[in-house]
C-alpha positions in Angstrom: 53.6 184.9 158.7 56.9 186.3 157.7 57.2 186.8 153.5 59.5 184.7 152.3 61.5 185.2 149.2 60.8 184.4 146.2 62.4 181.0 144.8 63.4 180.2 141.4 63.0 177.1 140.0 65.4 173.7 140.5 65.6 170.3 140.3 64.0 168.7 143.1 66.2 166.0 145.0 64.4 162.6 144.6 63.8 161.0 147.9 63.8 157.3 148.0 60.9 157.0 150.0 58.8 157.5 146.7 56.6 154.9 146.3 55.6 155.9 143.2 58.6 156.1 141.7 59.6 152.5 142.8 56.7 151.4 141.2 56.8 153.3 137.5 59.3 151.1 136.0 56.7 147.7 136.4 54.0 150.3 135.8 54.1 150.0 131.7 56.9 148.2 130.3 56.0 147.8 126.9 55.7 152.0 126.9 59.1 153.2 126.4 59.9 150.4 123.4 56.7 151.5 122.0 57.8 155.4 121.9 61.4 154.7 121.3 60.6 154.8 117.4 59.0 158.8 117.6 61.0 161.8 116.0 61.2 164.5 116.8 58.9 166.1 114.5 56.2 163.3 115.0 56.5 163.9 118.9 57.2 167.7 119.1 59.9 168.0 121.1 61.5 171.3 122.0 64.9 171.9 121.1 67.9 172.7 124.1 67.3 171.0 127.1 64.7 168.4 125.5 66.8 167.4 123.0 69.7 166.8 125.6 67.3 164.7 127.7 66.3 163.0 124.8 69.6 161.8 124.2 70.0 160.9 127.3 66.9 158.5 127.3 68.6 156.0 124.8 71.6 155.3 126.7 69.7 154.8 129.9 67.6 152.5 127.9 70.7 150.6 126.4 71.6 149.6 130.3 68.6 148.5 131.3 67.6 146.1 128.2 66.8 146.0 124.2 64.6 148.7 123.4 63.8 149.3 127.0 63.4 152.3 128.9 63.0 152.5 132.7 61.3 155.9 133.8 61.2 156.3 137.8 61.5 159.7 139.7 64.8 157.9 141.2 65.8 157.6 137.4 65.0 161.3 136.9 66.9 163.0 140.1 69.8 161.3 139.0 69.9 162.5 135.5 69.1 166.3 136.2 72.7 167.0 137.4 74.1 165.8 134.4 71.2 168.9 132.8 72.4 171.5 134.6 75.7 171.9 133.5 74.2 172.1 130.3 71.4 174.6 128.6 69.6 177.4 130.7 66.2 175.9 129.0 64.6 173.6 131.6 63.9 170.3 131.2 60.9 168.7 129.3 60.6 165.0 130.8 63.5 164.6 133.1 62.0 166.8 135.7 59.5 164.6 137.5 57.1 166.9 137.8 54.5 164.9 139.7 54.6 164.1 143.4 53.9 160.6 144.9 50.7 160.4 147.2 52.7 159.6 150.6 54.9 162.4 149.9 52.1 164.6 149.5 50.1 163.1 152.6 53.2 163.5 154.3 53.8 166.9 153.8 49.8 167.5 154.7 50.4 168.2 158.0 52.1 171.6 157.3 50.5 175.0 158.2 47.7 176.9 156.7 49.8 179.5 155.7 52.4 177.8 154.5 49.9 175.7 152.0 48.7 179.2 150.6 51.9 180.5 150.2 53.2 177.5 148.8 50.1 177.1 146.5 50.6 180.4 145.1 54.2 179.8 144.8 53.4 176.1 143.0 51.0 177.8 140.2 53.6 180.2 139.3 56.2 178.2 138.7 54.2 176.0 137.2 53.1 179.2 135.0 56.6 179.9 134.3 57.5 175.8 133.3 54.4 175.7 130.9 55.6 178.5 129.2 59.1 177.5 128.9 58.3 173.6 127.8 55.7 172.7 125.0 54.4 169.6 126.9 52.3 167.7 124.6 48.8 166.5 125.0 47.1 163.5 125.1 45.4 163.8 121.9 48.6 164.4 120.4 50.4 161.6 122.1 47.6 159.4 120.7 47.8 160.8 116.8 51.3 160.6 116.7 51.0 156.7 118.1 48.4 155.8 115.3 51.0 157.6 112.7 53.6 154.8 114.2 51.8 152.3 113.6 50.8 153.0 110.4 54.2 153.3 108.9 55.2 150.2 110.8 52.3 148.4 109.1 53.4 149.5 105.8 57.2 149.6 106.1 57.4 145.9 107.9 59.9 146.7 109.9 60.2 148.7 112.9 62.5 151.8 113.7 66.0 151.5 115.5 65.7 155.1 115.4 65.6 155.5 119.2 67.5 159.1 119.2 63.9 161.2 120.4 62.2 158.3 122.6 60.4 159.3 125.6 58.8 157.7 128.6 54.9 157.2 127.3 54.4 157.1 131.5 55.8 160.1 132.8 54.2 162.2 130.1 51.2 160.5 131.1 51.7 161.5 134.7 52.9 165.1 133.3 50.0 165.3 131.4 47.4 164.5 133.5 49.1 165.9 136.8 50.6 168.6 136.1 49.6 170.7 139.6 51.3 167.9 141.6 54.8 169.8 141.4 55.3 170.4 145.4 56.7 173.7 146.4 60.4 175.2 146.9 59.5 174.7 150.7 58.5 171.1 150.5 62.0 169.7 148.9 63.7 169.6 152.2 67.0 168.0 152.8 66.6 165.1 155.9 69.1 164.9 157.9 68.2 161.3 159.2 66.8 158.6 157.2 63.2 158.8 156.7 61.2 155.5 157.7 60.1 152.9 155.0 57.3 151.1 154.3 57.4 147.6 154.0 56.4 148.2 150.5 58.6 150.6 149.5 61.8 148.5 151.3 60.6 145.6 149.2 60.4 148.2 145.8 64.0 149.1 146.6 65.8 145.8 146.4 64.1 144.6 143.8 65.4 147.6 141.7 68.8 147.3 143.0 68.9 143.8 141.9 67.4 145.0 138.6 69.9 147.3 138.3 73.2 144.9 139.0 71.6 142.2 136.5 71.0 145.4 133.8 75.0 146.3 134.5 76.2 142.6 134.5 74.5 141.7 131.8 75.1 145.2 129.8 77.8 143.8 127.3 75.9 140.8 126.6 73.2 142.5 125.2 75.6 145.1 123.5 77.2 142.0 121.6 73.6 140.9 121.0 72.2 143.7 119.6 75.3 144.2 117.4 74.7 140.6 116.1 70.7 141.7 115.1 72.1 144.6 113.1 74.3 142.8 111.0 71.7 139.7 110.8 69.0 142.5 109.8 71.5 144.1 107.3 72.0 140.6 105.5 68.6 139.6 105.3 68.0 143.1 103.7 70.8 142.6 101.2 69.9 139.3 100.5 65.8 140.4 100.0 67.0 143.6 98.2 66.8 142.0 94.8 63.5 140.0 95.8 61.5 142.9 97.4 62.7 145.6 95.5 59.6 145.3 92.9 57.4 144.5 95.6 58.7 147.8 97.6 58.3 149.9 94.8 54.8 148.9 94.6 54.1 149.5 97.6 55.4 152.8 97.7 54.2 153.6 94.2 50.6 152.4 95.7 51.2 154.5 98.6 52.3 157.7 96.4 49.1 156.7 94.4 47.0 156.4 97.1 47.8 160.0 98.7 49.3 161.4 95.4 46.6 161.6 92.5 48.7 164.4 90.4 51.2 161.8 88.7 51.1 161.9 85.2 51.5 158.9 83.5 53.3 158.9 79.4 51.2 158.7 76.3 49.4 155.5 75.0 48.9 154.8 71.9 48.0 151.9 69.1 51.7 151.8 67.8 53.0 151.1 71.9 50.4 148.7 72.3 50.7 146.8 69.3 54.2 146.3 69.8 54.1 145.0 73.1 51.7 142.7 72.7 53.8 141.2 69.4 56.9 141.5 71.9 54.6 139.4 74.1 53.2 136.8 71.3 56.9 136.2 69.8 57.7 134.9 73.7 54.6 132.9 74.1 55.7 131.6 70.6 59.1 130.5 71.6 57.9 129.0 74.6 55.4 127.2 73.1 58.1 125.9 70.6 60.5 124.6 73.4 57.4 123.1 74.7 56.7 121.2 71.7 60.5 119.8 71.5 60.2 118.3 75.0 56.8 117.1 74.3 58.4 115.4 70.8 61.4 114.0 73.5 58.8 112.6 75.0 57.2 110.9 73.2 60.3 109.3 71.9 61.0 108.2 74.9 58.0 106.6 75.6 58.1 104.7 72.5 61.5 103.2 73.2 60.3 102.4 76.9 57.6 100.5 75.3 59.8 98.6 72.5 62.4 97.7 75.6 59.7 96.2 77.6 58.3 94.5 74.6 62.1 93.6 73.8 61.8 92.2 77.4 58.5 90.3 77.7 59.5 88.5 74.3 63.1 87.6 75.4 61.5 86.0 78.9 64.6 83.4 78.6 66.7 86.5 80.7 64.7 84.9 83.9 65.9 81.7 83.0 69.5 83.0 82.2 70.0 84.5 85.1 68.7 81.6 87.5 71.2 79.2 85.4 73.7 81.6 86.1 73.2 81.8 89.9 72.7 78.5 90.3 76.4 78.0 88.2 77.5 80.4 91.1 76.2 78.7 93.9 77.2 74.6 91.9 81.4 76.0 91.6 81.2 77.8 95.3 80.0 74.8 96.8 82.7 72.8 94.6 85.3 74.6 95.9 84.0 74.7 99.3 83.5 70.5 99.3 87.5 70.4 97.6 89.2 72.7 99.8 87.7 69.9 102.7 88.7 67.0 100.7 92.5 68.4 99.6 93.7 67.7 103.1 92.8 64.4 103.2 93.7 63.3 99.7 97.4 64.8 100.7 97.4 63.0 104.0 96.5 59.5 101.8 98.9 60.6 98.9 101.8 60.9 101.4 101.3 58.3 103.1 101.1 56.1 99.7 104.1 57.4 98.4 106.1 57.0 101.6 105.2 53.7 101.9 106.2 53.0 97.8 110.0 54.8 98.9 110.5 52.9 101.8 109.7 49.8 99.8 112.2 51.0 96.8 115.3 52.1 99.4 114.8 48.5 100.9 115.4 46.7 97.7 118.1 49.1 96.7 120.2 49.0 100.1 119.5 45.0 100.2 121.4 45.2 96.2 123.6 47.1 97.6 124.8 45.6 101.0 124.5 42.3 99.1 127.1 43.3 96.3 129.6 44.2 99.0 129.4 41.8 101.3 130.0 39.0 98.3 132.7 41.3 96.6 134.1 41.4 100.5 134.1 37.6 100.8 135.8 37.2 97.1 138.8 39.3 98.2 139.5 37.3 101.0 139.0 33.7 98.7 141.4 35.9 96.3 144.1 36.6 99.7 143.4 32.8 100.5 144.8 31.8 97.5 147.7 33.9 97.0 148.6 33.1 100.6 148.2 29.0 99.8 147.2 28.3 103.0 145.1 25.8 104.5 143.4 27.6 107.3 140.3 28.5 106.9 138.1 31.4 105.9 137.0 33.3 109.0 133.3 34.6 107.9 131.1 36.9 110.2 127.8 35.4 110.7 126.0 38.2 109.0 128.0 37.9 105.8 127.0 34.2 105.9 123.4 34.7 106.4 123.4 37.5 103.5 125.3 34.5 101.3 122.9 32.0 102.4 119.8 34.0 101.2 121.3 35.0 97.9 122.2 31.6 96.8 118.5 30.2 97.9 116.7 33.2 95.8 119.5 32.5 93.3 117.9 28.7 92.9 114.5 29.6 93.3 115.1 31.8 90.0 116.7 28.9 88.6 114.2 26.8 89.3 111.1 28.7 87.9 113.3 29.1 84.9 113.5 25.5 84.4 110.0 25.2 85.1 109.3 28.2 82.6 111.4 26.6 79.2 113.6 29.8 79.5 117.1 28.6 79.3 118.8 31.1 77.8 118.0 33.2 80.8 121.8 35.1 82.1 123.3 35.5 85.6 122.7 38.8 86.3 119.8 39.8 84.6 116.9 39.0 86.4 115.4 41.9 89.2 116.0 40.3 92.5 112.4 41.5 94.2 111.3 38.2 95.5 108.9 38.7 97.9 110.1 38.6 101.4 108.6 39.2 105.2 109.1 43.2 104.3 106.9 42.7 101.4 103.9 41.4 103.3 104.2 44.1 105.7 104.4 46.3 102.6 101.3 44.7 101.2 99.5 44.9 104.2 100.0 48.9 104.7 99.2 49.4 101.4 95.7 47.8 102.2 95.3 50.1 105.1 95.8 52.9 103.0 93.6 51.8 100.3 90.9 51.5 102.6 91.3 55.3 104.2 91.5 56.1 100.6 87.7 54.9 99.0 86.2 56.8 102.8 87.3 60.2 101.4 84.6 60.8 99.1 81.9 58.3 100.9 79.7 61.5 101.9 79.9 63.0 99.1 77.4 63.7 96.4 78.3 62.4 92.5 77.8 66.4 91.7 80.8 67.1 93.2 83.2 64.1 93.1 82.6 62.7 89.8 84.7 64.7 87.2 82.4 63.3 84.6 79.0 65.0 86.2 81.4 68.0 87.0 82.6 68.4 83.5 78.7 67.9 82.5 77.6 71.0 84.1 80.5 73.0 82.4 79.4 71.7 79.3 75.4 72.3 80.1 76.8 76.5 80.1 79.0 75.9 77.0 76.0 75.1 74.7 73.7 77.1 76.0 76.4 80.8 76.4 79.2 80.1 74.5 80.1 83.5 74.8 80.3 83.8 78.7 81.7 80.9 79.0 85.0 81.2 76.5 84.8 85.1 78.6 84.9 83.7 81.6 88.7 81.4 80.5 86.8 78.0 81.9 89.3 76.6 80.0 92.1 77.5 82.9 89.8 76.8 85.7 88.8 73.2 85.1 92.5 72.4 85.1 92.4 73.4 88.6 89.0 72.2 90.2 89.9 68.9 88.5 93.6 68.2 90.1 92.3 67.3 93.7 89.5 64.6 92.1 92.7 63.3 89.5 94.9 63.1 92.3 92.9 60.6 94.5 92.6 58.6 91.6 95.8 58.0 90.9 96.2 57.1 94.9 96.8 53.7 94.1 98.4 54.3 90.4 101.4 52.9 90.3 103.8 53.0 86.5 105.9 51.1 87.2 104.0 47.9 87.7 103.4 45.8 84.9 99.6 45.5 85.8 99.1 49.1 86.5 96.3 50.5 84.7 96.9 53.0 81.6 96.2 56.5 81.9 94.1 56.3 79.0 91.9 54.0 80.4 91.3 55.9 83.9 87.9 57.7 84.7 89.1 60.7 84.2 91.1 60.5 81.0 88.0 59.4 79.3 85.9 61.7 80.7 88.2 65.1 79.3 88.8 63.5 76.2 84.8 63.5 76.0 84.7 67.0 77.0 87.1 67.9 74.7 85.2 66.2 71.6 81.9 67.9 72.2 83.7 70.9 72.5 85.2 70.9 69.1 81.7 69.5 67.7 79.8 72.5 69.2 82.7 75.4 69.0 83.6 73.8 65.4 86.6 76.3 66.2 90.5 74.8 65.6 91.5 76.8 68.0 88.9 76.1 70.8 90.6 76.7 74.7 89.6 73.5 75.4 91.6 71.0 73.7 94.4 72.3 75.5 92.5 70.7 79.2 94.0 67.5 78.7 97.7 68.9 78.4 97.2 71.3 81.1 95.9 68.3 83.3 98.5 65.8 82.7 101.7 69.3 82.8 99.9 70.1 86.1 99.2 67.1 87.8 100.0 63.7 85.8 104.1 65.1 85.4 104.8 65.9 88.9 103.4 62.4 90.1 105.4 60.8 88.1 108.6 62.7 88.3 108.4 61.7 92.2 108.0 58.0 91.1 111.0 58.7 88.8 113.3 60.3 91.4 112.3 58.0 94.2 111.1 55.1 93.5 112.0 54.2 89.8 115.0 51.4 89.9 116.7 51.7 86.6 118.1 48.1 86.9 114.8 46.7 86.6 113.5 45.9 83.1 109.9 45.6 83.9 110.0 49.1 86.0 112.0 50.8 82.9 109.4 49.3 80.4 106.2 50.4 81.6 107.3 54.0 82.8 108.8 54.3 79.3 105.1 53.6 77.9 103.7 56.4 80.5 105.5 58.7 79.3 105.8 58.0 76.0 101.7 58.1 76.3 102.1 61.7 78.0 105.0 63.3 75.3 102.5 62.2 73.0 99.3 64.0 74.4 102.0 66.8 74.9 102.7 66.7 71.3 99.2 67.7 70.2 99.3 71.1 71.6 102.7 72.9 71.7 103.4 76.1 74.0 105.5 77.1 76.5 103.8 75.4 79.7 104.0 72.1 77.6 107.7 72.4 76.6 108.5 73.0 80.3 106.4 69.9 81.7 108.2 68.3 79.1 111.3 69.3 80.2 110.5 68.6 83.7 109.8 64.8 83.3 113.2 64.2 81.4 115.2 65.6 83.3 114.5 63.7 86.4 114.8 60.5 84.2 118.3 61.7 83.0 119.7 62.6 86.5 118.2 59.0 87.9 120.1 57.1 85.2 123.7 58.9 86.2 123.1 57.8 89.6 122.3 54.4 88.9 125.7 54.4 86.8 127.9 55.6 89.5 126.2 53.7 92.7 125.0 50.4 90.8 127.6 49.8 88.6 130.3 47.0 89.6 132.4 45.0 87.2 135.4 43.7 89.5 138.8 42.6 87.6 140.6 39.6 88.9 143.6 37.7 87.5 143.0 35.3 84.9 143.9 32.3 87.1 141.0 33.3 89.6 138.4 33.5 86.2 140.5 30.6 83.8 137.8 28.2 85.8 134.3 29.5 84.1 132.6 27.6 87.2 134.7 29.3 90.2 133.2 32.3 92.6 135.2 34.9 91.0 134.3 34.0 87.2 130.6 34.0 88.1 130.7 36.8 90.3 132.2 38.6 87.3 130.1 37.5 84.9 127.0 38.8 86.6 128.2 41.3 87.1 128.9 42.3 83.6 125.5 40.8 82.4 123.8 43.0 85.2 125.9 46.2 83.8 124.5 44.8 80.1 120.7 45.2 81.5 121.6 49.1 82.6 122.9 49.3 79.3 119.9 48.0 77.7 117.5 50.0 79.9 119.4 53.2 78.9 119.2 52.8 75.3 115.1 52.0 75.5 114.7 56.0 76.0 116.0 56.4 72.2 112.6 57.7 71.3 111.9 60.0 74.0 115.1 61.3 75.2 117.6 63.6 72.7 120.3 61.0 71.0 123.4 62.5 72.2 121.9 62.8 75.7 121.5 59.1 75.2 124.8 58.2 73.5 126.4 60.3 76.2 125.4 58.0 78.7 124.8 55.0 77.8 127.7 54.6 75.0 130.1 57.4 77.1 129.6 56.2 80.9 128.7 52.9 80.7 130.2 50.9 77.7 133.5 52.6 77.8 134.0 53.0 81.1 132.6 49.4 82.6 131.8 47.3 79.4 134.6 47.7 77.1 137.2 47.2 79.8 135.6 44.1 81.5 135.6 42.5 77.8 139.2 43.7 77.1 140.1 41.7 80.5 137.9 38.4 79.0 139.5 35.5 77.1 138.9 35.5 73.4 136.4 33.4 72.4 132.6 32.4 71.3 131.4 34.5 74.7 133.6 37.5 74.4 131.6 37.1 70.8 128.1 36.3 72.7 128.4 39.6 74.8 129.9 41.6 71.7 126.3 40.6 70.3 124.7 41.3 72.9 125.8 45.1 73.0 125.6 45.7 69.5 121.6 44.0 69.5 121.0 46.9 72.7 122.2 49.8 70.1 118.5 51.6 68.8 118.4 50.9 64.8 117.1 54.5 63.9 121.0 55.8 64.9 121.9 53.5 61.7 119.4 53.9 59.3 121.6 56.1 57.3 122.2 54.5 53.6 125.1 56.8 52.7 127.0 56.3 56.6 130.3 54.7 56.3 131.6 55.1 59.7 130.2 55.1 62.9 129.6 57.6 66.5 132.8 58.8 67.9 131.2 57.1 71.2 131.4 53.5 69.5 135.4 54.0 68.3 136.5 51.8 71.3 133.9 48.9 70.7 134.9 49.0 66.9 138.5 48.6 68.3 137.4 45.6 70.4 135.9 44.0 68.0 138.9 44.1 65.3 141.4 43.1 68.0 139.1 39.9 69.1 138.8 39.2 64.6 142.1 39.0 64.7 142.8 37.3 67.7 140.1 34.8 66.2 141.4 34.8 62.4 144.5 33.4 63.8 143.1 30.5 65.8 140.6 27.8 64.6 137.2 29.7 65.8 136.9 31.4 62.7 133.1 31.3 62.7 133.2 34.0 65.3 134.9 36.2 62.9 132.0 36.5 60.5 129.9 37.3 63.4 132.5 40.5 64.3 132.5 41.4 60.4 128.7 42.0 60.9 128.3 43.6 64.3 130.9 46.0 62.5 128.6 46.2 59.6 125.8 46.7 61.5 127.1 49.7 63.7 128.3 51.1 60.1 131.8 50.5 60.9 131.9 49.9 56.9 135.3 51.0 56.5 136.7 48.8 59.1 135.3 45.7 58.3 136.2 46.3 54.4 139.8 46.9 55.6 140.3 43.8 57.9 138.3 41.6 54.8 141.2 43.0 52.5 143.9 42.7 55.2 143.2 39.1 56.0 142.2 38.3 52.7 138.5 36.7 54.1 137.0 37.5 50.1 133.8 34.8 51.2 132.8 37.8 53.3 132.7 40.6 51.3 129.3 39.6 50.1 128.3 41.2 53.4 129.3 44.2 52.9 127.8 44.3 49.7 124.4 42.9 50.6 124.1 46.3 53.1 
């Protein structure tokens, strides 16, 4: 066999068709993160080529997974080109020096004399290798391990250092095969693809599609591994200050443990002793401190204890608090039941007071259409007569009905009159309300209503329809909490909660009927003014909330039903009507007059002025004294003369009706009508038109006895109201109309209407003027 030349040493070309080498990287996974942690001093690597190689290590492991290392002769071929470029000293664990067994059985089949000559080659390059690379043994590999674990044990944490790591299984297989190195001759180039195994095909792809997931998923774990550091570095920040002591100890137990030359400093009594009084003087402090809490303590305990002794004596707060809830749940219900009821009670209120309108506008238009429909008929007797002819008077057969029915009501008067002994009874003066078909109907709806009116309330409990058991339970919480309750302004509620129960009582209240009950003696009245008088007994305050209830009520809800009565209803003409809702409100000023403030004044205020503005109207609409010539009135018994005297009595009853608000309503608001508008604009001229004589002297009388005796009570007044000049003039021109003729008895009766009105100065001037000295003893007698 021909000599062949000698061959230096090169990487061998790994073949795929390893099976070893497909099969390393499942071999021992947990190997290269275990040795990833070795220096290079624990691990005794060479320097040069090693060190290169051991570089190269970590970034193969930094592709194929965290803390991973994936050694494979495929693994190894590749990286030797990237070696030789570099250092002339060979490579320590990059060359695979091992051989796989198929590669080995495969080459088994070569010569006899090629073995020998490549088995003398094989152990002197294998001579050569060992002395250029310090391969490590086992026993090494094994101390420096236990050294790893030891400091890992101590340190509780393990190394990133991963600059030296090594594959544990390729220096296994260096270590324990380190003849398998095949020769120069072996590692030839195929030119055609060497067959597979099933086992080694099925190796291949799965280390290909280890290899794309390890690339694909590179950055990922970059990114990851970057968030570990920096999650590492906090924790050790943050445990710095916490396991500082406990690091020093262990490493001072550590230095202890294998360093028994430290010298510790000098002890002596003085040290000791000051330590431990450093040590007493804190156990002192804290023991003070200790003693103030346990002192807090204990005062607290002790006002725990007098609180629930406070508590278990005062056991009334149980029975406070129930009466209070049960106050809650009385008022919520009361309010709940009213706000139901407040729709009916309007429904039945309106309807009522509708009904009371309709009843008033049908008296007043029947007045009215009456008065025109005679003054009509008068004018045309008055044409008649100036014409002096003897046709008859063409009459529509409605102004003869309306004629007809006057006259009969007209003699029905008269006749009761008679029947009554009243004879000195005027035309004029009596309220024509007889009761008519309109009436009954009137009555009968009234009835209706009435009826709705008592099934408001039928299912109802007492509790909460009957002010006076409502008002009770107010009262039950004003003697037992005074306090709360005058908090709580009960005084401005009741007002409220009352005004629906007040309103369906006065339903069927009518003022300005003679037989209409009093305020004073309804439920209700009675039942606040009760309130109010155990509330000053108990209280025993003069300026207690609650005697101002009763003027709230009647400002809030007693005023505004009677200002509607007074707008709408009231007739001013009527006597009887003007009498009794002059004794209502008289009754309300009064209760106003008790307690003064500004809601008072303005419910005050409110009902007057209603009362004012309803007299001006019945001035202007009701008001008719016609003038005729004194031929149509010389005859005392012809149409126009009586028609003109009842007239002028019927302007006479306004007049009187007026002047009967003297003591509620401001004098000059009363002189301002009543002497202003109506006696100097109707009166005075209808008497200036009259014939002198004993009734011009009658009516004169008459006016003078309407005129309110507190405007005259003044000793020291010697002449009279500006408003009262013309009736003073009147009366002189009738005295001396009268002096002149033989009725000189109706002069003395003009010398004292003058005196009366204080019209002093006249009446002494006409006595003097028509020397009438028998009468100055009237003047003096005043």
């Amino acid at each position: 066999m021909a000599h062949r030349p000698k061959r230096t040493f090169r990487q061998r070309r790994a073949d795929s068709s390893d099976s070893d080498s497909t099969q390393e990287p499942f071999a021992e996974p947990g190997a290269p993160r275990e040795h990833a942690d070795l220096g290079p001093a624990e691990e005794g690597l060479p320097s040069g080529g090693g060190r290169a190689e051991a570089a190269e290590l970590p970034r193969r492991a930094w592709g194929r997974g965290r803390g991973r290392v994936w050694a494979s002769s495929r693994h190894a071929a590749r990286a030797a080109p990237r070696l030789d470029g570099g250092s002339d000293v060979p490579e320590s664990r990059a060359v695979d020096l091992s051989t796989d067994e198929e590669d080995g059985t495969h080459h088994s089949s070569e010569s006899k004399d090629d073995q020998s000559s490549s088995s003398n080659s094989s152990s002197s390059l294998e001579e050569e290798f060992t002395s250029l690379v310090n391969i490590p043994d086992a026993a090494f590999i094994q101390a420096a391990y236990r050294k790893r674990e030891l400091a890992r044990a101590q340190e509780d944490y393990i190394s990133l250092d991963v600059k030296h790591a090594f594959t544990i299984s390729g220096m296994r297989k260096n270590t324990e095969y380190p003849e398998s190195e095949p020769d120069d001759h072996e590692n030839i180039i195929p030119f055609t693809p060497k067959l597979q195994t099933l086992r080694q095909k099925m190796a291949e792809e799965t280390a290909a599609r280890n290899e794309e997931t390890s690339e694909d998923s590179e950055e990922d774990k970059k990114y990851q591994d970057i968030w570990e550091q920096q999650q590492m570095r906090k924790a050790v920040k943050i445990t710095k200050g916490r396991d500082i002591d406990l690091s020093h100890s262990s490493e001072s137990q550590t230095v202890k443990k294998f360093d028994a030359s430290i010298s510790f400093p000098p002890v002596n009594l003085e040290i000791i002793k000051k330590q431990l009084n450093t040590r007493l003087t804190l156990l002192q402090d804290t023991h003070r401190s200790h003693l103030r809490e346990y002192e807090k303590y204990i005062q607290d305990v002790k006002s725990s204890k007098s609180t629930i002794q406070n508590l278990e004596n005062s056991s009334n707060q149980v029975l406070n608090f129930k009466f209070y809830k049960s106050m809650k749940v009385y008022v919520d219900n009361l309010i709940d039941c009213l706000n139901k009821k407040i729709i009916n009670i309007q429904e039945i209120e309106s309807a009522m007071h509708a009904l009371l309108v309709k009843q008033a506008m049908i008296f007043m238009k029947r007045r009215q259409d009456e008065l025109k429909h005679e003054s009509a008929y008068l004018q045309q007797l008055s044409r008649k007569a100036e014409m002096s002819t003897n046709r008859s008077l063409a009459i529509d057969e409605k102004t003869q009905w309306i004629l007809e029915e006057i006259e009969s009501r007209r003699a029905r008067r008269r006749q009761a009159r008679v029947l009554s002994g009243n004879c000195t009874h005027q035309e004029g003066t009596s309220s024509d309300d007889e009761l008519s078909s309109d009436m009954i109907d009137f009555q009968k709806s009234q009835g209706d209503i009435l009826q709705d009116h008592k099934k408001i309330f039928e299912d109802v409990h007492d509790d909460f329809c009957n002010i006076q058991n409502i008002l009770l339970k107010f009262q039950q919480w004003r003697e037992k909490f005074p306090d709360s309750y005058y908090e709580a302004f009960i005084s401005l509620c009741i007002p409220k909660l009352l005004n629906p129960l007040i309103r369906f009582q006065l339903i069927d209240w009518n003022p300005l009927k003679f037989d209409s009950i009093g305020l004073k003696q309804m439920p209700w009245f009675t039942s606040i003014e009760e309130f109010i008088d155990s509330s000053m007994e108990d209280s025993k305050k003069e300026d207690s909330s609650d005697k101002k209830i009763l003027s709230t009520v009647i400002s809030k809800t007693i005023i505004p039903r009677l200002t509607d009565f007074v707008e709408f209803i009231w007739d001013p003409l009527s006597t009887s009507q003007t009498t009794n809702l002059i004794t209502q409100s008289r009754m309300i000023l009064e209760e106003h007059s008790t307690c003064e403030n500004e809601v008072i004044s303005k419910g005050k205020q409110d009902l007057l002025k209603p009362i004012v503005s309803r007299m001006k109207k019945a001035i202007d609409d009701d008001v008719f004294i016609p003038l005729y010539p004194e031929s149509a009135v010389e005859n005392r018994m012809s149409p126009h003369s009586k028609f003109q005297e009842r007239q002028f009595w019927s302007g006479l009853k306004l007049f009187r009706n007026i002047l009967l608000w003297n003591e509620l309503l401001p004098e000059d608001t009363l002189q301002e009508l009543g002497l202003g508008k109506l006696l100097n604009r109707y009166l005075i001229i209808a008497l200036l038109n009259a014939i002198p004589g004993p009734d011009v002297v009658k009516k004169c009388n008459q006016i003078a006895a309407c005129l309110p005796e507190k405007w005259f009570q003044n000793s020291a007044m010697r002449t009279s109201f500006p408003h009262l000049e013309n009736f003073i003039q009147f009366l002189l021109q009738s005295a001396r109309k009268l002096s002149t003729s033989e009725i000189r008895d109706e002069v003395k009766e003009i010398i004292l209407i003058l005196v009366k009105i204080k019209a002093l100065n006249q009446a002494e001037s006409f006595i003097e003027e028509y020397h009438l000295d028998h009468l100055k003893s009237v003047i003096k007698e005043v």
